[in-house]
DSSP file (Angstrom, degrees, kcal/mol; ACC not computed):
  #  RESIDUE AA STRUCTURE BP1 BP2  ACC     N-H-->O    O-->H-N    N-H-->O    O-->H-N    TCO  KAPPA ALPHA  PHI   PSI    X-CA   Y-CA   Z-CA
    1    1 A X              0   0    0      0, 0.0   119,-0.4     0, 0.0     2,-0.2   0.000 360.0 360.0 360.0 143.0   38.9  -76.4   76.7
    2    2 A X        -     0   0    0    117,-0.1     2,-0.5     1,-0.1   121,-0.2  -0.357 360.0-100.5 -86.6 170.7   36.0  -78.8   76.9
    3    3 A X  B     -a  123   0A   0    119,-1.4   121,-2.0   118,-0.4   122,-0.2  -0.711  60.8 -97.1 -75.5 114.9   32.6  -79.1   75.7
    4    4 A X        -     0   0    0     -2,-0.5    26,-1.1   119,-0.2     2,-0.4  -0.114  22.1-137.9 -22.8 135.5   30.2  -78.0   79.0
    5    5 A X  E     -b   30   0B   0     44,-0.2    47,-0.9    24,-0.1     2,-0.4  -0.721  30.4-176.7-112.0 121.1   28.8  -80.5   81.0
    6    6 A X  E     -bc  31  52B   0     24,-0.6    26,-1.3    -2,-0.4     2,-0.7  -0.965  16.1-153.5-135.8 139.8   25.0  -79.4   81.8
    7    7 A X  E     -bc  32  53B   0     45,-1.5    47,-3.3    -2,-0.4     2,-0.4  -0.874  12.8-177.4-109.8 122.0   22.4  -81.1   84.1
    8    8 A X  E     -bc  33  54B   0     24,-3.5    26,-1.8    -2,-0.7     2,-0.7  -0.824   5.8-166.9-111.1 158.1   18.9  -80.5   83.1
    9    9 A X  E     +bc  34  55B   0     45,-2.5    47,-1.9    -2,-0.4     2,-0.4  -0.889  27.5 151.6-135.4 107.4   16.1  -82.2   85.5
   10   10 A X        -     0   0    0     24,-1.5     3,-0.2    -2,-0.7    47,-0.1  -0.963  48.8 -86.9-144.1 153.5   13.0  -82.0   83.9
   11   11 A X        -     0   0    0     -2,-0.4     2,-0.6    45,-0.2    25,-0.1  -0.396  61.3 -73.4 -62.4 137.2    9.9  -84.2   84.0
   12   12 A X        -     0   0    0     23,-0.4    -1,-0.2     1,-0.2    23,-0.1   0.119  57.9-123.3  42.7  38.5    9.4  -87.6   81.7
   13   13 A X        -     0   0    0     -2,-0.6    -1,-0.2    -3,-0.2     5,-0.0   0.230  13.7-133.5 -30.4 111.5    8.8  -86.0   78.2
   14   14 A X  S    S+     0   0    0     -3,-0.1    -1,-0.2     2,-0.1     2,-0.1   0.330  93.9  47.1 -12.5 -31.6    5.5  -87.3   76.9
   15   15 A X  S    S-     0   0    0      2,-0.2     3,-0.1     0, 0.0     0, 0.0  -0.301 108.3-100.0-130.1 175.8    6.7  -88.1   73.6
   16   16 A X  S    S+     0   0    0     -2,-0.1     2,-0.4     1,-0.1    -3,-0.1   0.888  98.0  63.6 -98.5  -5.4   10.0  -90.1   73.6
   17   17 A X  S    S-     0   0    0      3,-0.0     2,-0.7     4,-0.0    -2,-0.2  -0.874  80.9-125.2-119.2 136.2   12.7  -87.4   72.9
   18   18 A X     >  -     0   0    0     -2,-0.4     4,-0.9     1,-0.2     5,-0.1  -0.643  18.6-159.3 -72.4 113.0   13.4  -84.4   75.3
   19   19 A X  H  > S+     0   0    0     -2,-0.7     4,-1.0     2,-0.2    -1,-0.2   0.787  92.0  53.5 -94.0 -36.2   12.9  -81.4   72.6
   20   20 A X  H >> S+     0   0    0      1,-0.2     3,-2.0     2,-0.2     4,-1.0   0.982 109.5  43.9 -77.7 -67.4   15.2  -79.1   75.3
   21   21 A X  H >> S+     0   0    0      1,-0.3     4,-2.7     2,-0.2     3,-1.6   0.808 112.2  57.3 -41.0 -36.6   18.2  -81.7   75.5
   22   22 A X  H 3X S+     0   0    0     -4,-0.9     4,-1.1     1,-0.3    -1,-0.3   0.758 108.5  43.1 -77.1 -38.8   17.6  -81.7   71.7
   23   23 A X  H << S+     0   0    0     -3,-2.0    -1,-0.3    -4,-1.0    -2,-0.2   0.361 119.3  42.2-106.1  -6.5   18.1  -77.8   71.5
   24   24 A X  H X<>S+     0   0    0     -3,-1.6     5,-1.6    -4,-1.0     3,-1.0   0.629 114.7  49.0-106.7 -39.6   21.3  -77.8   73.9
   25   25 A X  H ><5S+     0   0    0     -4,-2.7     3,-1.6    -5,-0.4    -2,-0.2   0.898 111.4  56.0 -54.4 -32.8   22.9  -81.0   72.3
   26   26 A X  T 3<5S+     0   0    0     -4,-1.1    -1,-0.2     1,-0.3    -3,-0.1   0.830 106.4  46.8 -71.1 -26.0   22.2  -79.0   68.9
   27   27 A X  T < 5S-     0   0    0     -3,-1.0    90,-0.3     2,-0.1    -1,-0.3  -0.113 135.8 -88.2-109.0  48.3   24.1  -76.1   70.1
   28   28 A X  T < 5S+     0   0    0     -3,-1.6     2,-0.4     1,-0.2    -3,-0.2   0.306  76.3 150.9  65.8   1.8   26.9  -78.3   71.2
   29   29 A X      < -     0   0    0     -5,-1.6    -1,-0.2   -26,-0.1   -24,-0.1  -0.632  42.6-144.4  26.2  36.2   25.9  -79.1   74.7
   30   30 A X  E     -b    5   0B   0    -26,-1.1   -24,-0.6    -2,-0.4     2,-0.2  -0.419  32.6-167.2 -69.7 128.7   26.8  -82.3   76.5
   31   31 A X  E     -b    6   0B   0    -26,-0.2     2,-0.4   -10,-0.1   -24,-0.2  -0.709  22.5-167.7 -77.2 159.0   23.5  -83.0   78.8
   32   32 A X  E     -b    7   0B   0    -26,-1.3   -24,-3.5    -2,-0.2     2,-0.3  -0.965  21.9-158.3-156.1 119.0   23.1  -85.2   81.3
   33   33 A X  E     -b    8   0B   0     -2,-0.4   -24,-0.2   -26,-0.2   -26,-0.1  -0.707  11.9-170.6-124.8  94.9   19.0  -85.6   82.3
   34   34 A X  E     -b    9   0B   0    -26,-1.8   -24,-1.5    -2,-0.3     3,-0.1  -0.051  17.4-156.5 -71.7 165.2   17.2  -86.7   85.3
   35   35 A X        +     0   0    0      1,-0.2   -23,-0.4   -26,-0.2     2,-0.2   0.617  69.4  43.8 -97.6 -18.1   13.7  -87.3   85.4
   36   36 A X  S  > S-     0   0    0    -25,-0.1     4,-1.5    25,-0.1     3,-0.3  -0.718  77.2-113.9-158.6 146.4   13.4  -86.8   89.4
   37   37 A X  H  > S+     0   0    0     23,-0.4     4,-3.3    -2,-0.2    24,-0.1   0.728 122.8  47.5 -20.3 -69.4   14.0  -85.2   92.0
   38   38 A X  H  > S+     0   0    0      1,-0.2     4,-0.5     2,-0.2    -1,-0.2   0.820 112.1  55.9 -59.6 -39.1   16.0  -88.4   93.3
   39   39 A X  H  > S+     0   0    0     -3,-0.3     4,-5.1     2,-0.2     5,-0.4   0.885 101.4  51.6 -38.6 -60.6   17.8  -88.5   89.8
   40   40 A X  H  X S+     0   0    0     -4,-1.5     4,-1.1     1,-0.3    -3,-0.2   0.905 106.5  54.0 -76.5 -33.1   19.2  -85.2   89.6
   41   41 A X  H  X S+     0   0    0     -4,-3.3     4,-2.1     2,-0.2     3,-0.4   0.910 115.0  39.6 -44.4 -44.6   20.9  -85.4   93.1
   42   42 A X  H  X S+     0   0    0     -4,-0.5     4,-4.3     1,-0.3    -2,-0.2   0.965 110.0  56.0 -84.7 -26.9   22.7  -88.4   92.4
   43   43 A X  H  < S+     0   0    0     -4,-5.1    -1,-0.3     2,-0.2    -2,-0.2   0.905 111.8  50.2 -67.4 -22.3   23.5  -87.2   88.7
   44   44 A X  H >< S+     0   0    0     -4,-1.1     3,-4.4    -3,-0.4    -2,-0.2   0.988 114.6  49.3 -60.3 -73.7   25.1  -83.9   90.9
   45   45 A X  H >< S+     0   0    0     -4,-2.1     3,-0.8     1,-0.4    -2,-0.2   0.818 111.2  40.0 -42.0 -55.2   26.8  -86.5   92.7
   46   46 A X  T 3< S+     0   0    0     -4,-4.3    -1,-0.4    -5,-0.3    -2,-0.2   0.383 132.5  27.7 -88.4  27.5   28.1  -88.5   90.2
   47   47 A X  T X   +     0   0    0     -3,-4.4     3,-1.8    -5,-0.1    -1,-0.2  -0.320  67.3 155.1-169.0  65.4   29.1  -85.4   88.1
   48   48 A X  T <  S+     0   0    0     -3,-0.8    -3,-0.1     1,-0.3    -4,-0.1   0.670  70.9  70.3 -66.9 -18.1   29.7  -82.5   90.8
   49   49 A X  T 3  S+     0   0    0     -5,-0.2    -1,-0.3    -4,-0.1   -44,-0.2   0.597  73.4 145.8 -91.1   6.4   32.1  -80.8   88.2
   50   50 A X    <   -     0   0    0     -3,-1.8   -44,-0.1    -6,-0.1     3,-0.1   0.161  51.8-139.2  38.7  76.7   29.1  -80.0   86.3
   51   51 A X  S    S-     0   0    0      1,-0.1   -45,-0.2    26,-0.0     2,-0.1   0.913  80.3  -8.6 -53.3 -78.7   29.1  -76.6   84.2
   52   52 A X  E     -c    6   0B   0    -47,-0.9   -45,-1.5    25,-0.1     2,-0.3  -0.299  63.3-139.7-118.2 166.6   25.3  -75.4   84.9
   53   53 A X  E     -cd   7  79B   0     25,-1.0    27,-3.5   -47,-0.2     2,-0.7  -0.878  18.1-166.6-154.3  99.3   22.3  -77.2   86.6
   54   54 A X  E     -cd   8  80B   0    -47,-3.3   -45,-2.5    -2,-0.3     2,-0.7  -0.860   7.5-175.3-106.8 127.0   19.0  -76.7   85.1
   55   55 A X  E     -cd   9  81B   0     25,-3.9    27,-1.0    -2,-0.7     2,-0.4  -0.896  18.8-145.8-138.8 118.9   15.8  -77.6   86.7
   56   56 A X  E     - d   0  82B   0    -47,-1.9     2,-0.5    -2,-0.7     5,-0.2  -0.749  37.0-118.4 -73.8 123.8   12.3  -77.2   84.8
   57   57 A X        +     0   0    0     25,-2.7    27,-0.4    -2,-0.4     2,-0.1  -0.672  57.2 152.0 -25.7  83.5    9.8  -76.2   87.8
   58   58 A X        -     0   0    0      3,-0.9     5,-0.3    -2,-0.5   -48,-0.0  -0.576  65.9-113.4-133.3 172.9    7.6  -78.8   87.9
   59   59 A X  S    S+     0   0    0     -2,-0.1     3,-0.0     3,-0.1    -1,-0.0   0.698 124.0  48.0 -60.6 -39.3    4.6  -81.5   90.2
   60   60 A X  S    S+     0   0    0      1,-0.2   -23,-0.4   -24,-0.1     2,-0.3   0.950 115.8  44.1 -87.6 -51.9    7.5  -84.2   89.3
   61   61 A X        -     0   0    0     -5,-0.2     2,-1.1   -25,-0.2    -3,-0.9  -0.807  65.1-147.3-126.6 129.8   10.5  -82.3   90.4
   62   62 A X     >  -     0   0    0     -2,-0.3     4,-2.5     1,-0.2     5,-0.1  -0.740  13.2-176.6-116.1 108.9   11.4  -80.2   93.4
   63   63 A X  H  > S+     0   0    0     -2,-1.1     4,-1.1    -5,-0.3    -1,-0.2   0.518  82.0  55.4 -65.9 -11.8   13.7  -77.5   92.3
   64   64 A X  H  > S+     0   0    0      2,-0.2     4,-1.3     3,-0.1     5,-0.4   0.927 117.1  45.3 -95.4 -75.8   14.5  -75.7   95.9
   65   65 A X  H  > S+     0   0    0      1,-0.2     4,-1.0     2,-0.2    -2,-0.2   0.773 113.6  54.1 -40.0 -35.8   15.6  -79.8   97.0
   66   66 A X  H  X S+     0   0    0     -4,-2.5     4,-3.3     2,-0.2    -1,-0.2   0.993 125.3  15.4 -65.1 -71.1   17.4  -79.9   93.8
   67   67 A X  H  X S+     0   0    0     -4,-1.1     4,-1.8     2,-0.2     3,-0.4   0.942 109.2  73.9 -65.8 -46.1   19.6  -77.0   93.9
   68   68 A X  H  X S+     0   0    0     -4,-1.3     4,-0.8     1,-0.3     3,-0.4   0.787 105.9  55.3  15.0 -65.7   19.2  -76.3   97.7
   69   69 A X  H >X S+     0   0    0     -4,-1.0     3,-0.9    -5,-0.4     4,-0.7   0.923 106.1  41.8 -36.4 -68.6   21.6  -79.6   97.0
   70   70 A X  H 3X S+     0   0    0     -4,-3.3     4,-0.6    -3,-0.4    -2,-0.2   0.775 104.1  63.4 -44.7 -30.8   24.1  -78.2   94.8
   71   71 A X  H 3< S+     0   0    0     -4,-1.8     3,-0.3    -3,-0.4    -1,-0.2   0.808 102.9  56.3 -90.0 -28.8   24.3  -75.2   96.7
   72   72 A X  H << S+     0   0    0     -3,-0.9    -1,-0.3    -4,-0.8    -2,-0.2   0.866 114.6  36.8  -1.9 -76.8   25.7  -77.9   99.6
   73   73 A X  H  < S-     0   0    0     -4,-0.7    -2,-0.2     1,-0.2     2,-0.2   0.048 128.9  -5.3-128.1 -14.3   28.2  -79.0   97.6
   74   74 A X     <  -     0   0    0     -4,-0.6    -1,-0.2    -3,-0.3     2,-0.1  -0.854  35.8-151.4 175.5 162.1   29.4  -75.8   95.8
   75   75 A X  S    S+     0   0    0     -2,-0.2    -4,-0.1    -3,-0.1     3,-0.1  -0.535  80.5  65.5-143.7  94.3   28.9  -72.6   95.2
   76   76 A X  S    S+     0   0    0     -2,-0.1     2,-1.1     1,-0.0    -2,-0.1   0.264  70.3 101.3-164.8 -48.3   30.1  -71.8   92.0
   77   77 A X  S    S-     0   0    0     -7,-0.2   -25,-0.1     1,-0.1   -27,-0.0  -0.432  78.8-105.1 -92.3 119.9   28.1  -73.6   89.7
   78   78 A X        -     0   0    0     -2,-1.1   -25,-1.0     1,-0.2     2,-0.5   0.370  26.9-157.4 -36.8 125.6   25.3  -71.8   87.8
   79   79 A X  E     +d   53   0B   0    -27,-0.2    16,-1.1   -25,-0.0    15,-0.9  -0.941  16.8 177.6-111.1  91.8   21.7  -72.6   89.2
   80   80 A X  E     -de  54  95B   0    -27,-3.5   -25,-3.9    -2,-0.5     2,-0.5  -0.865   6.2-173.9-111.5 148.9   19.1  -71.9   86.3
   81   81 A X  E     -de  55  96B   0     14,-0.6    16,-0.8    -2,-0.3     2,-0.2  -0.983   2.1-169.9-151.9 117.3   15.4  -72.7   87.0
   82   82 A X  E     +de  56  97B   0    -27,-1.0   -25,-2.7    -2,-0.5     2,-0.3  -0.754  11.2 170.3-117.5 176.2   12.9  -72.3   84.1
   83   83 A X        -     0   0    0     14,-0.7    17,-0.3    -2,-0.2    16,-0.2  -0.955  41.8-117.8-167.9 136.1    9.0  -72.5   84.9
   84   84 A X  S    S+     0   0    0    -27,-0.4    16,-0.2    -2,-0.3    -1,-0.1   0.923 116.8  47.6 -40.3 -53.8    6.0  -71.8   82.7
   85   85 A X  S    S-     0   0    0     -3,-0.1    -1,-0.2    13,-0.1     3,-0.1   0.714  98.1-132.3 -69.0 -40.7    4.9  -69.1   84.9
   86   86 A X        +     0   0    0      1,-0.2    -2,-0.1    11,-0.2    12,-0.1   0.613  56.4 155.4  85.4   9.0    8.6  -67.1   85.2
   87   87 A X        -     0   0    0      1,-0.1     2,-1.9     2,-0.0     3,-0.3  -0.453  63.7-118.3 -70.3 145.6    7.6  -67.1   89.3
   88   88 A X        +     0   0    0      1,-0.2    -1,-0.1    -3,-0.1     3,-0.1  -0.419  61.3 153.4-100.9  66.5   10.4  -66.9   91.1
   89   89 A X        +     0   0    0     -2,-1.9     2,-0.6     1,-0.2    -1,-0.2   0.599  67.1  54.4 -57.0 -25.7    9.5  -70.8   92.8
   90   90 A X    >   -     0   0    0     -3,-0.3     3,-2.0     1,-0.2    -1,-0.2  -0.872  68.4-172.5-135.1 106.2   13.0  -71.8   93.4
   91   91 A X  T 3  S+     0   0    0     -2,-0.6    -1,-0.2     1,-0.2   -27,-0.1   0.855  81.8  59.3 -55.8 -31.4   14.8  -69.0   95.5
   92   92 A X  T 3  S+     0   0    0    -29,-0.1     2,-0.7   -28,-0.0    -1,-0.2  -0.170  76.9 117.1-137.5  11.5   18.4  -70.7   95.2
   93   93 A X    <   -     0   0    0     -3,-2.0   -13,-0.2     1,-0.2   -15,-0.1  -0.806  58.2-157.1 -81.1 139.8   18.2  -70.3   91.7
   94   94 A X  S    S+     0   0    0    -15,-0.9     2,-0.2    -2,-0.7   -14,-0.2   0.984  86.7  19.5 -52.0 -61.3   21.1  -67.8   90.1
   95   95 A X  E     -e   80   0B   0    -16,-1.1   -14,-0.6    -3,-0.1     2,-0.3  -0.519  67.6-156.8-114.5 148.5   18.8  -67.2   87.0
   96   96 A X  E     +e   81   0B   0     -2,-0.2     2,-0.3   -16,-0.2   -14,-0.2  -0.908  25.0 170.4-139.2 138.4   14.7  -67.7   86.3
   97   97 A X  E     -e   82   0B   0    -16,-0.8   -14,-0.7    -2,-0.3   -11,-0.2  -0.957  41.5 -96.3-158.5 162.5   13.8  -68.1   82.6
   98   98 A X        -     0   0    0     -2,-0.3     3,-0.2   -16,-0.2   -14,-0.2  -0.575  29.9-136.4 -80.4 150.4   10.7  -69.1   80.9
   99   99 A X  S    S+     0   0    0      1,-0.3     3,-0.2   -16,-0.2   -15,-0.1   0.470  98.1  59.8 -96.6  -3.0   10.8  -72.6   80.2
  100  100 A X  S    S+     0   0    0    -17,-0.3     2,-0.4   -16,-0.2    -1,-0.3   0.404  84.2  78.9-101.1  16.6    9.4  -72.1   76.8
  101  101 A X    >>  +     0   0    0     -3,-0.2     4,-0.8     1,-0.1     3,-0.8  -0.325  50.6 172.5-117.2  69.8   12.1  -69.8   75.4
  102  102 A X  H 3> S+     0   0    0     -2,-0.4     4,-0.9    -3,-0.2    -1,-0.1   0.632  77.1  53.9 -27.0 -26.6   14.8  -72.3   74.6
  103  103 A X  H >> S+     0   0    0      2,-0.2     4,-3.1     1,-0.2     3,-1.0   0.943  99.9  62.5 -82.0 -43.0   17.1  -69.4   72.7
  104  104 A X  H <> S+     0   0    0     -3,-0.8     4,-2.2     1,-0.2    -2,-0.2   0.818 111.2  38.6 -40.5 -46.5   16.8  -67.5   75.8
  105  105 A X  H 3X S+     0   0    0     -4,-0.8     4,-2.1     2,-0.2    -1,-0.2   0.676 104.2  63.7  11.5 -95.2   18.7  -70.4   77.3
  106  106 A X  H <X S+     0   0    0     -3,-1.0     4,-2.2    -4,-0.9    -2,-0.2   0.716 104.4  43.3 -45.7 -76.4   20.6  -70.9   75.0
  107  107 A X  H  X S+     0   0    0     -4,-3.1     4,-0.8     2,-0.2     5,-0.3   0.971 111.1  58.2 -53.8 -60.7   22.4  -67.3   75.3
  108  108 A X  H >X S+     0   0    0     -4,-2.2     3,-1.8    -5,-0.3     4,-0.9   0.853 111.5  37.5 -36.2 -59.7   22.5  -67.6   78.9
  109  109 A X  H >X S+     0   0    0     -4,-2.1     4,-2.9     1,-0.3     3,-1.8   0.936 118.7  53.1 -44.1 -62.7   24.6  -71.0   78.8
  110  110 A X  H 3X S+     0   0    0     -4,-2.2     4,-1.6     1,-0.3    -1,-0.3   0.443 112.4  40.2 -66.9 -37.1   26.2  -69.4   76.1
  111  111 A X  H << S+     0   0    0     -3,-1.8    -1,-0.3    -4,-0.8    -2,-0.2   0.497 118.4  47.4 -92.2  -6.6   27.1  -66.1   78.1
  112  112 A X  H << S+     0   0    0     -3,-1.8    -2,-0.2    -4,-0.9    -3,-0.1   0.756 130.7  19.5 -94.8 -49.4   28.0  -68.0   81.5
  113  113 A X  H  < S-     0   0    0     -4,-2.9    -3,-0.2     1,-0.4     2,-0.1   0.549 107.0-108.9-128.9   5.9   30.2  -70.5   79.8
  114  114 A X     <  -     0   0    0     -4,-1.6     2,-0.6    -5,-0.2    -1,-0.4  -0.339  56.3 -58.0 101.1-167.1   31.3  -69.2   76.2
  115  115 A X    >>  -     0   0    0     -2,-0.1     3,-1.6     1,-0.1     4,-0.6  -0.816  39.8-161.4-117.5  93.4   30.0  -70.6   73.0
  116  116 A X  G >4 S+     0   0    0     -2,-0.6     3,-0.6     1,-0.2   -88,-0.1   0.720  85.8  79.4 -56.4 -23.7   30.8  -74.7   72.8
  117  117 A X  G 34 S+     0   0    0    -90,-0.3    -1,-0.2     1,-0.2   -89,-0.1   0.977  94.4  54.9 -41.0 -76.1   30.1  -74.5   68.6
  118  118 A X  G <4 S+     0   0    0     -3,-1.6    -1,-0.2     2,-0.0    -2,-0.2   0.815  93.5  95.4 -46.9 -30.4   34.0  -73.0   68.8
  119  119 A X    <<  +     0   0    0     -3,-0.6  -117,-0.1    -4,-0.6     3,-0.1   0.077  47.5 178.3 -33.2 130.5   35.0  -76.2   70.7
  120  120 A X        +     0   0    0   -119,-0.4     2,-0.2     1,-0.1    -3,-0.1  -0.389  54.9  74.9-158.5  71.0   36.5  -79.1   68.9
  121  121 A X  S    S-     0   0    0      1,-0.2  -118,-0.4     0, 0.0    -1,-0.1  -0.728  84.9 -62.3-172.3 148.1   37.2  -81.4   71.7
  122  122 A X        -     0   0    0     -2,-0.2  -119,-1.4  -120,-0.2    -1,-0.2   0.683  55.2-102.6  33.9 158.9   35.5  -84.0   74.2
  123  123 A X  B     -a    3   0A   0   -121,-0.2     3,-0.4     1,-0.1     4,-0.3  -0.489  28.6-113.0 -85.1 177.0   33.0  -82.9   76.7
  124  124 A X  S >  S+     0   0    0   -121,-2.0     3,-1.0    -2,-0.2     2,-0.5   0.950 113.7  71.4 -68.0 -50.7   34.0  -82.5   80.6
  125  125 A X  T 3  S+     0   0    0      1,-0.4    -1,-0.2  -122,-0.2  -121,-0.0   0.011  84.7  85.7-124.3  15.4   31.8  -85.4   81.6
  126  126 A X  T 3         0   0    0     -2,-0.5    -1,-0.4    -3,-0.4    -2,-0.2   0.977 360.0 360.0  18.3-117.9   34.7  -87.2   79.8
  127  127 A X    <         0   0    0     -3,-1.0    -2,-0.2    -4,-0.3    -3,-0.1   0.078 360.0 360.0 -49.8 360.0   37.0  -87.5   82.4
């Protein structure tokens, strides 16, 4: 089995390192990250197999376009949409999570797609 494939689309971090890619790569993770709207389709595109699709609710990024996309294109892979607020902003998510509780996450991936930490081979996004 391979390492999960995850696409998170989350705005620009301020600072130069993505503290959520930092906290999925740590629990063994591959990511793959858009900044945009425009990004995160064409990262779907070029990587439709894709475990999960995470999109932080944001001004920068429109999460209904984003998934609303996916959902095109499959319907099998897990649609999480986190948001300061917890408002349920992007209908065509599977899952809503606060976007500040990273463990919360964390578990989710982790209950959706088994625990990559057992893993000792390659990612999907590999191949």
């Amino acid at each position: 089995m391979r390492r999960p494939s995850i696409i998170v689309a989350e705005p620009e971090p301020e600072q130069a390192l993505s503290t959520r890619k930092l906290v999925l790569e740590t629990s063994k993770f591959n990511v793959l990250t858009a900044h945009s709207t425009e990004e995160a389709i064409e990262l779907f595109q070029a990587f439709p197999n894709a475990s999960a699709v995470v999109v932080v609710d944001s001004k920068s990024i429109d999460c209904v376009r984003v998934l609303n996309f996916v959902r095109t294109v499959t319907n099998s892979t897990p649609l999480i949409a986190l948001s300061a607020r917890l408002a349920d902003n992007c209908a065509a998510a599977d899952h809503h999570l606060s976007s500040h509780d990273p463990e919360a996450l964390i578990n989710l991936l982790r209950s959706m797609l088994g625990d990559p930490r057992n893993l000792d081979t390659p990612s999907e996004a590999a191949e």
